[in-house]
C-alpha positions as CSV (number, residue, x, y, z in Angstrom):
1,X,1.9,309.1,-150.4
2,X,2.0,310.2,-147.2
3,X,5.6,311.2,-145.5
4,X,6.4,309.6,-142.2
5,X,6.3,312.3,-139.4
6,X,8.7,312.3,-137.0
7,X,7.8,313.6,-133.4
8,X,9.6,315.3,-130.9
9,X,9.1,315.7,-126.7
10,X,9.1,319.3,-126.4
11,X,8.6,322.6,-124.1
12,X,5.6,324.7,-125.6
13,X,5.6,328.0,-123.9
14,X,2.4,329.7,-122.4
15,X,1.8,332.2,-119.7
16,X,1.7,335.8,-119.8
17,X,5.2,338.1,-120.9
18,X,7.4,337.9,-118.6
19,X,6.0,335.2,-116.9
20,X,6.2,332.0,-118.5
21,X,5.5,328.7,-118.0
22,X,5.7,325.6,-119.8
23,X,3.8,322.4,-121.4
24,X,5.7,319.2,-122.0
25,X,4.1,318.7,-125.3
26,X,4.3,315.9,-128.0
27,X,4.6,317.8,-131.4
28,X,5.5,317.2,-134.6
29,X,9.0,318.2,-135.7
30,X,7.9,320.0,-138.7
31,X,5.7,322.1,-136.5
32,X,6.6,325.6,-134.9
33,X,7.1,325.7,-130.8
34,X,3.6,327.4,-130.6
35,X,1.9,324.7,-133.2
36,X,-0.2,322.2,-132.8
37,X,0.7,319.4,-130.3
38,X,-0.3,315.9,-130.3
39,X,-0.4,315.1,-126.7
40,X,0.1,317.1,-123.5
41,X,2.9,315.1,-120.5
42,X,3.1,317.4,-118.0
43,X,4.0,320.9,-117.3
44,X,7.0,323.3,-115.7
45,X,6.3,326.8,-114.0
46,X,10.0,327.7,-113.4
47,X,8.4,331.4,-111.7
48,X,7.0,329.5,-109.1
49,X,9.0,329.0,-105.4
50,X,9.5,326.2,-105.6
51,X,9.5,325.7,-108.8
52,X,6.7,322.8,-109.9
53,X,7.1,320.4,-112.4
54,X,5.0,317.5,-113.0
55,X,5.5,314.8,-116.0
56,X,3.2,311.8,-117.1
57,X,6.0,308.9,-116.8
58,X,3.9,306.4,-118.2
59,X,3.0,308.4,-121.2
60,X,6.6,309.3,-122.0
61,X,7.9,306.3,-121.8
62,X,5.4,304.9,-124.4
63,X,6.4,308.0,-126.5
64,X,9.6,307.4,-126.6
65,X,9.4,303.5,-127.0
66,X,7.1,304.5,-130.3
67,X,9.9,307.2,-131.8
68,X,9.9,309.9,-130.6
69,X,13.0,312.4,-129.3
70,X,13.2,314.5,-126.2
71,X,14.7,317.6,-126.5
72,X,17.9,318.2,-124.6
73,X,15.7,320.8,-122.1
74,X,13.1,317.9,-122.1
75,X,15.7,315.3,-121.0
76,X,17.4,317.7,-118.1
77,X,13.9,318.3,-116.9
78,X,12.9,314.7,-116.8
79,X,16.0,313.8,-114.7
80,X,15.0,316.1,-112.3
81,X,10.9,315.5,-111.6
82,X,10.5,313.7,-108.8
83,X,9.7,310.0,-109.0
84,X,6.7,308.7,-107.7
85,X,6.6,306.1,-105.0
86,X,6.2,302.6,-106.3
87,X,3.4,301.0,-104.4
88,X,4.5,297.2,-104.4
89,X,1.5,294.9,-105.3
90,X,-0.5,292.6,-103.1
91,X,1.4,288.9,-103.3
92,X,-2.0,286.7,-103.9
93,X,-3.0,285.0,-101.1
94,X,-1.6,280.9,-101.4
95,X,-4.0,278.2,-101.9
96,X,-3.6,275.1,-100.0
């Protein structure tokens, strides 16, 4: 029988030493920080001025509508990207 996994919204650190950056990763919870990740949502660089982060909204939403957790690092994070602009959909034209 196969156990239920439960998966987690994570930071996988890459980069060089002393110079890291980061991968907002979707891992399972059983899995080391440096282990193999299901999907990748977006990544940090907190070394660069500014610093740059960029996060797939669409894909974390579904995420976490599906189960899975942020971590507390993931959450701060995602309340600070930058939302995108909503571009408001063409109203179809009336027919008389």
């Amino acid at each position: 029988m196969k156990r239920e996994q439960m998966v987690t919204i994570r930071l996988r650190r890459q980069g060089a030493k002393k110079s890291p950056f980061y991968r907002i990763v979707v891992i399972d919870s059983a899995n080391a920080r440096e282990g193999a990740f299901v999907e990748i949502l977006g990544h940090y660089n907190p070394r660069k001025s500014p610093e740059t982060l960029v996060v797939d909204r669409e894909r974390l939403q579904y995420w976490l509508s599906v189960g899975a957790k942020a971590s507390d690092s993931v959450r701060t994070l995602v309340k600070r990207a930058p939302v995108p602009p909503v571009v408001a959909a063409a109203a179809p034209a009336a027919t008389a």
